[in-house]
N, C-alpha and C positions, 0 to 999 in steps of 0.2 A: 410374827412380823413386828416391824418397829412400832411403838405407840408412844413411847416418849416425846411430851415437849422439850424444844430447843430452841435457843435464841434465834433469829431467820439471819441469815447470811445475806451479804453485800452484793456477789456477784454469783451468777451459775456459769457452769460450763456443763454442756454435754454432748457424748455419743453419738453418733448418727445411728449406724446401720445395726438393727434390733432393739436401739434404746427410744429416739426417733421413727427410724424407719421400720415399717414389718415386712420381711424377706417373704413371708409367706407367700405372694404371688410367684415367688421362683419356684417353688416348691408344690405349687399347684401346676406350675408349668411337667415340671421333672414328673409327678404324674399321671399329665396326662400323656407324654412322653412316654412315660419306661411304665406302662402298667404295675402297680403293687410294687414297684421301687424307688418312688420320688422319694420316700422321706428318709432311703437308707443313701440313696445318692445324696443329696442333701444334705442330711448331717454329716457324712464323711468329706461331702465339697468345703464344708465350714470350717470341720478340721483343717484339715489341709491347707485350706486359706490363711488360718491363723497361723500356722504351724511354719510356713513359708515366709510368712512375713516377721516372724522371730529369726530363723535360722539367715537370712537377708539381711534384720538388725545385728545379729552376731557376730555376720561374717564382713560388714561393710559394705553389701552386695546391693546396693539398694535399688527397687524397681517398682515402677508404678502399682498402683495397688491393682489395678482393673486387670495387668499384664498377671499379676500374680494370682489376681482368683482364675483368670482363665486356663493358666498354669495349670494349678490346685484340680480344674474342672475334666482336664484331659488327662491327670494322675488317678484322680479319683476313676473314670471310667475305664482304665487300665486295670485300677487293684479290682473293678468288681467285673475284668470280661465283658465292656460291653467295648460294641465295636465304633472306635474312636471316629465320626464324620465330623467335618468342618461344620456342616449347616446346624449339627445337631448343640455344638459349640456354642455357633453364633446366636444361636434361639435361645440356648438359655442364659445368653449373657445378657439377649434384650430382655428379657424376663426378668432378672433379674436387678437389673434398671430402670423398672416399671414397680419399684416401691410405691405402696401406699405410705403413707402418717397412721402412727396409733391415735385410734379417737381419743386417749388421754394425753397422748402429747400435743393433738391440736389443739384440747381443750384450754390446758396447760396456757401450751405459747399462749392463747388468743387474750389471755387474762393477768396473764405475767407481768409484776411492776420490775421488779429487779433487773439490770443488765443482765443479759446474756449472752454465748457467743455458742459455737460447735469446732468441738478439738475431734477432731477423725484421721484415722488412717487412710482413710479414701484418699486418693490425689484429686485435684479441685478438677481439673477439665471431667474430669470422669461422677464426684461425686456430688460438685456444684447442678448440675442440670439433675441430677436424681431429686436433691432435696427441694429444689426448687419447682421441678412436675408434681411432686409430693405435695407442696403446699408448705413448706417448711420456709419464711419468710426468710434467710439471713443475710447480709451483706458483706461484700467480698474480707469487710474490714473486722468480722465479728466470724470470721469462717479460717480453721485451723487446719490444715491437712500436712499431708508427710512429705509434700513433694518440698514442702519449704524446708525443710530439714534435711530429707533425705535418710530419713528412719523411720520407725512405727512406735507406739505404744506398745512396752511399759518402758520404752529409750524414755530418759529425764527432757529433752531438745522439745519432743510436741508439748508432752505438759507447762513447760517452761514459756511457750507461746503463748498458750492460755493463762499463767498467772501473770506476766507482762502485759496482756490486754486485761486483767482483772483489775489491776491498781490504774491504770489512765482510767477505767470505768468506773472505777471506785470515785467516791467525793470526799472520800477521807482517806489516811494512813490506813493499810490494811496488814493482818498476815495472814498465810498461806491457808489456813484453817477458816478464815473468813469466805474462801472459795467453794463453793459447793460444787463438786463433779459428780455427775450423774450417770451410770452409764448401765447397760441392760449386762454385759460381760464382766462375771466375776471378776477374772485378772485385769480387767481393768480399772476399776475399782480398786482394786487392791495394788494395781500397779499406784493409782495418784493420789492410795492413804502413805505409799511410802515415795510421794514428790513431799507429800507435806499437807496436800489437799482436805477437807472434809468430806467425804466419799458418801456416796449411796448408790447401793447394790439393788437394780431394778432384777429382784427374779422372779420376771413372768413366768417362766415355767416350773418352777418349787426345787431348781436344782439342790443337792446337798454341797455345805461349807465346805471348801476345802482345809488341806489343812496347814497353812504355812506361817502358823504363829503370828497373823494379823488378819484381823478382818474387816471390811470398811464399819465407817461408825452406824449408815443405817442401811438396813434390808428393808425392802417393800415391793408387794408384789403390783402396784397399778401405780403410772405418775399422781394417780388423785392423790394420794396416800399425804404427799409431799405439803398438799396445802391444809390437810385435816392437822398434821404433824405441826405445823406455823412454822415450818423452815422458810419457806417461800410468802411472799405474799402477793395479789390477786385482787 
């Protein structure tokens, strides 16, 4: 993982949901739900989630994010034969609304000098009250979602929110690289080393690099990492 010192950057932007937020109470919900199947529904609902809200970006189809996981949740129960109930739906979408904060990213925020802000794909009615029950202080004006665009990440329009709120945050002239975006999702990551951003790749779980001829500049596996590293300061 990263150990390199590097200059600390101007402004952050990050992730919400797995970078911020931990799904993991969905996925405790799913099973206690589907015995021995929460974490194959689960992973395959994540797919699917993503998978929808690219193919929505491509198509100019665009639709709330919350409309698209619940989507995603009644495909996903279809590809693995389980039998589709509305209540079973609805329970895990409140489950899944009932994010905790990683104890590194509360740590993080509660100590952070740097501005920051949150670029997500969430739509704000839907992702504002998650991050907010979470403990994720942010305000409407420092909070990035797709409903204002009407596309998802890795479209240029959300990043482009957040490097526009970087420079009014900024106290000086910046460029694009002075931005640090943080995010727990490779591709997105990698989507905002090619907006222009300064990327780091939170991989909590040890996933392996893919491989599309660029990689964000740092990987690390915990947000402490971020202040050991003196990119942030605290």
């Amino acid at each position: 993982m990263a150990t390199e010192k590097a200059r600390q950057v101007s402004t952050i932007c990050f992730d919400a949901l797995g970078t911020l937020l931990d799904p993991g109470h969905s996925f405790a919900h799913l099973e206690s739900a589907f015995p021995s199947r929460g974490t194959e529904i689960g992973n395959l609902w994540r797919t699917k989630q993503i998978d929808y809200s690219r193919l929505r970006s491509m198509s100019g189809q665009y639709l709330d994010f919350d409309q698209i996981t619940s989507d995603a949740l009644v495909a996903t129960f279809a590809q693995l034969a389980i039998p589709i109930r509305q209540s079973d739906i609805d329970a895990a979408m409140v489950a899944y609304q009932n994010c905790t904060m990683f104890p590194d990213a509360a740590q993080l925020l509660r100590t952070l000098h740097q501005p920051w802000a949150v670029v997500t794909n969430g739509n704000r009615k839907w992702i504002g009250p998650m991050l907010n029950s979470a403990g994720v202080e942010v305000s409407d004006s420092h909070l990035f979602t797709s409903d204002q665009v009407k596309t998802f990440k890795i479209n240029a329009p959300l990043y482009q929110l957040g490097w526009e709120w970087a420079q009014d945050a900024s106290k000086s002239t910046i460029a694009k690289e002075d931005v640090l975006f943080v995010s727990a999702n490779q591709w997105d990551a990698i989507g905002a080393t090619w907006f222009g951003f300064t990327a780091c790749w939170v991989n909590r779980i040890d996933q392996s690099r893919e491989h599309l001829r660029v990689r964000p500049k740092y990987e690390i596996r915990s947000l402490d990492e971020l202040v050991a590293m003196d990119i942030v300061s605290t």
